[in-house]
N, C-alpha and C positions, 0 to 999 in steps of 0.2 A: 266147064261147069263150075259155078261159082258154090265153094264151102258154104254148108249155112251153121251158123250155132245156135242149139237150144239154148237158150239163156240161164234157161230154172236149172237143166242138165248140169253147165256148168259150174253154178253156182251152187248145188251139192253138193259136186263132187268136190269143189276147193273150199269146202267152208270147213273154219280151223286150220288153214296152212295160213304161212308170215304173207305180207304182200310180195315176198323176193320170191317163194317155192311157185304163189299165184304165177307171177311174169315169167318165171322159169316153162310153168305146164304150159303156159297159151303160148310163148315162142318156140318152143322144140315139137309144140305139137301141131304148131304151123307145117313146123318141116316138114316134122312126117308125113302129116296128110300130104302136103306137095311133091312129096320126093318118092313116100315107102318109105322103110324104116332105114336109118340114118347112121352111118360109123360112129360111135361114143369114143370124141373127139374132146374130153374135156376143156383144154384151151381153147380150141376154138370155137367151141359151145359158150364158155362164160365169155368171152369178146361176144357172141350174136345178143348172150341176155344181158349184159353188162353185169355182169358181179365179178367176184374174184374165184378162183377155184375152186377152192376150199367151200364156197356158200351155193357154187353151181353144184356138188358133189352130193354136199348135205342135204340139198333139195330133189336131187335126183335120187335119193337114197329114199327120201322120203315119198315121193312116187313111187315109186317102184314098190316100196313095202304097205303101199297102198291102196297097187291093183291098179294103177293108170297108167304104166310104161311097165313094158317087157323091155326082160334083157338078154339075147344069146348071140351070143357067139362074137362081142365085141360090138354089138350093131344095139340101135334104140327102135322099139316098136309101141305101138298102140295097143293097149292091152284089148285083145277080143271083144270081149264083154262092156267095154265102154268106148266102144266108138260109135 
């Protein structure tokens, strides 16, 4: 079964984030949906979105404080409420 995206959905939810935090949520949140929720693997997360550590960090922080990714127990999820 092929993901489908709300477009309007998406563009709520990221309006106000840099265009780096944007490429950050639509790549890890590829993962997710394809995988379930995914080891926070920081290296190897900023090699899939291309930034540097430090800006895949800040960006995930910033998710995260914003209701779009869960985080326990060392693993990344889809927050309930916005999938």
């Amino acid at each position: 079964m092929k993901a489908r995206i709300n477009c309007a959905s998406f563009l709520a939810k990221t309006a106000g984030f840099s265009c780096m935090t944007i490429g950050v949520y639509a790549t890890v949140s590829c993962l997710i949906r394809d995988r379930g929720p995914i080891k926070r693997d920081d290296t190897r997360l900023a090699r899939i979105c291309g930034c540097r550590i430090n800006q895949l960090r800040f960006s995930l922080q910033q998710l995260i404080n914003a209701g779009l990714f869960t985080e326990a127990n060392g693993s990344l999820g889809i927050a309930e409420h916005h999938t």
